[in-house]
N, C-alpha and C positions, 0 to 999 in steps of 0.2 A: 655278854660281851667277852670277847677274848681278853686272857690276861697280857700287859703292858709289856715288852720285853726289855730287861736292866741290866745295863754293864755299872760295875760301883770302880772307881777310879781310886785308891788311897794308897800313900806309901809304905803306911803301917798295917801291918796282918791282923794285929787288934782291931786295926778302923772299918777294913775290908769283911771281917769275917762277924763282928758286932752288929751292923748294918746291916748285912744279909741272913743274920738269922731273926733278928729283928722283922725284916721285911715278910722273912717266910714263917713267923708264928703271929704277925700280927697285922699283915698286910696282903693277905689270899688276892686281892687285884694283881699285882704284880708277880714276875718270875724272872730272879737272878739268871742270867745267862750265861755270866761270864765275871771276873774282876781281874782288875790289873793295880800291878804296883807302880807302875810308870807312865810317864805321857804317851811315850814310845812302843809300850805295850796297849794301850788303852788304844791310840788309833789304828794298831792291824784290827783289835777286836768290832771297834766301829766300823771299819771299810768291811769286816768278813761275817758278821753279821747284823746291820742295820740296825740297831736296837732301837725302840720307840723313845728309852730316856736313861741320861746316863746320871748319875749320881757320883758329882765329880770333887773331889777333895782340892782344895785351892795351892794352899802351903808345902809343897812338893820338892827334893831338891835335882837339880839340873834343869828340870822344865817345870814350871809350877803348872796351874789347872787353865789360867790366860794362854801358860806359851802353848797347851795343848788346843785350844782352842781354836789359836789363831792358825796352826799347821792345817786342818782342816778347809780344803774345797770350798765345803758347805758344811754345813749343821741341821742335821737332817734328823734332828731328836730334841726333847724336852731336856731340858737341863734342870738338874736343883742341886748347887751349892751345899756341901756338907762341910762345914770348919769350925775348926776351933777359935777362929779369929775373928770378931765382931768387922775391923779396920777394913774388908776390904769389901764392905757392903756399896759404897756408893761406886765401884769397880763393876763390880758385879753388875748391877740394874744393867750396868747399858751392852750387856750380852744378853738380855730378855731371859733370866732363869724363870722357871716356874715359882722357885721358890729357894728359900735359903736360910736354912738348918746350923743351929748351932750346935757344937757337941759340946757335953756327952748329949746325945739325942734324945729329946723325952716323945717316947711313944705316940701320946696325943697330938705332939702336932705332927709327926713321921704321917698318921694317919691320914690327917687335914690336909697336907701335902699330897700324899695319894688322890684325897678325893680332888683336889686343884688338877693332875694329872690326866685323872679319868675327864672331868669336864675339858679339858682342853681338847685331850684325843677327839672328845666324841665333836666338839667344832671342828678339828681340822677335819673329820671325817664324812660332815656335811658338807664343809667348806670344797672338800675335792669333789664330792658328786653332784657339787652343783658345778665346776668348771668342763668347759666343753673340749673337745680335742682342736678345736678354732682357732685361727690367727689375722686377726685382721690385722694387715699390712697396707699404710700412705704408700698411695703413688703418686704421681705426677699429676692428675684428672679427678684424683679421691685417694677411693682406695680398692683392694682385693682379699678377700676369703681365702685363706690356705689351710689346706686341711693336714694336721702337723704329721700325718703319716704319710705322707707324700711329699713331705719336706726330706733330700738325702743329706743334706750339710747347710752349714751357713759358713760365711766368712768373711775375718773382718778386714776392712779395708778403709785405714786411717778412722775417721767417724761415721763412716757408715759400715751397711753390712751385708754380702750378697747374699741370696738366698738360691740354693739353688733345687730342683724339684726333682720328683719321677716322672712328669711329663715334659721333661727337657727346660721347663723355664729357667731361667737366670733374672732375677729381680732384686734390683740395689735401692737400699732403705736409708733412710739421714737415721738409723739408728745405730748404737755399739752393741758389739757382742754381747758384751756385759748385759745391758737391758734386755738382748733377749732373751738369757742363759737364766734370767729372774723370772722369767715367765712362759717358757719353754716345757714341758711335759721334763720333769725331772728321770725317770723310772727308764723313758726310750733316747734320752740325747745325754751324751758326756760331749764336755771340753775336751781335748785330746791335745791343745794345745792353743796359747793365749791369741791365734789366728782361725784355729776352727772348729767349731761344736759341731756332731755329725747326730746322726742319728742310726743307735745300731743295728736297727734291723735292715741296714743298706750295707753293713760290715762285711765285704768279701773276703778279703784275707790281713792279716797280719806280720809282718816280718822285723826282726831286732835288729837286720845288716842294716849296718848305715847309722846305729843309733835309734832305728827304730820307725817304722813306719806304717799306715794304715791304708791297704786299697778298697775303696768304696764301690759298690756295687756301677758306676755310673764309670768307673776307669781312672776317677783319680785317684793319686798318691800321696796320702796328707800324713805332714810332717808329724810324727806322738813324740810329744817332751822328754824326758830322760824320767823326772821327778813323778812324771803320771801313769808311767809303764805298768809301776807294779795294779795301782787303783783301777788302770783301764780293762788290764786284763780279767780282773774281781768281779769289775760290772760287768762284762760279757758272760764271763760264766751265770752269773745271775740272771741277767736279761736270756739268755739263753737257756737255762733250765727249763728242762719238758718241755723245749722245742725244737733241740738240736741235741743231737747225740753227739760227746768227745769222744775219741778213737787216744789211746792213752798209749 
């Protein structure tokens, strides 16, 4: 099994630099990646490298480890709570950590913790190979099959949601965006803005005049939020690696 990949979140260089040498003499599953002193630093490091689980310090000041939280899209990693604060356990639960570490950290459970990590990975990892690239969509009569790489966008339209295809369909759903952005293929669709989720390997081009906008391979021009610029352009490059070459 591949090792875990770890951003450690703490405002003190004692907390950041104890933790990760910790990690790396007594914890060979995992591999530090990266640490941050700040909220503010911690999520360019999660947009810029996706890490499997961050290891996040609560008690912080300007942003604590909730406000870093909540700024996040999604939460697309394992979390476990590192503090010195017993108080803000029942806080914690209802963001699902993996786990939640008191310091000074005793080695043993640092461990137990790791292995709670590795079992989880290794479900989500069955959990994703058993999901299909499928989207059954109600209609009118029933329902229909769309196969989610032949979806170019969706959008929303009050509570419902259109869909629209590479084979010219246009299909409106009694569902929100929101629902389908929870069950949507993560890795090929961003939100680009609180009316449209695209999917980007339909992304023709991009332009900032105007504040920013996205033309889709089908000729529309959809609005990109001010706030999502910098994250859209992150996943592009990513979703794009080794299979578009940038001209720089």
């Amino acid at each position: 099994m591949n090792k875990l990949r770890a951003i450690i979140v703490d405002d003190e260089l004692h907390g950041r630099e104890n933790l990760k040498n910790l990690l790396e003499n007594y914890c060979p599953e995992i591999k530090v990646i990266g640490t941050a002193e700040s909220a503010v630093q911690a999520k360019v490091l999660v947009l810029e490298n996706e890490p499997d689980v961050v290891f996040l310090d609560i008690n912080m000041p300007v942003l604590n480890g909730f406000d870093f939280l909540e700024s996040l899209e999604q939460q697309n990693f394992m979390l476990v709570f590192v503090t010195a604060y017993e108080q803000y356990g029942i806080k914690a639960l209802k963001v699902h950590p993996v786990d939640y570490l008191l310091k000074p950290i005793n080695i043993k459970e640092l461990q137990q913790t790791v292995k709670q990590l590795i079992l989880k990975s290794r479900k989500n990892s069955a959990s994703r190979s058993r999901k299909t690239n499928k989207l059954m969509v109600p209609i009118s009569h029933g329902f229909t099959v769309l196969d989610c790489d032949h979806i170019i966008r969706l959008m929303a339209d009050d509570c419902y949601t259109k869909i629209f295809t590479s084979e010219g369909k246009q299909i409106t759903v009694s569902k929100t965006l929101k629902e389908f952005e929870s069950i949507i293929p993560q890795e090929s669709f961003f939100r680009i803005h609180k009316s449209h989720l695209i999917n980007l390997q339909y992304v023709k081009e991009f332009s900032k005049l105007d504040g920013g906008f996205v033309t889709m391979k089908d000729g529309s021009k959809l609005e990109l939020s001010r706030r999502k610029m910098h994250e859209f352009i992150l996943k592009v490059k990513q979703f794009s690696s080794g299979m578009v070459k940038s001209i720089k």
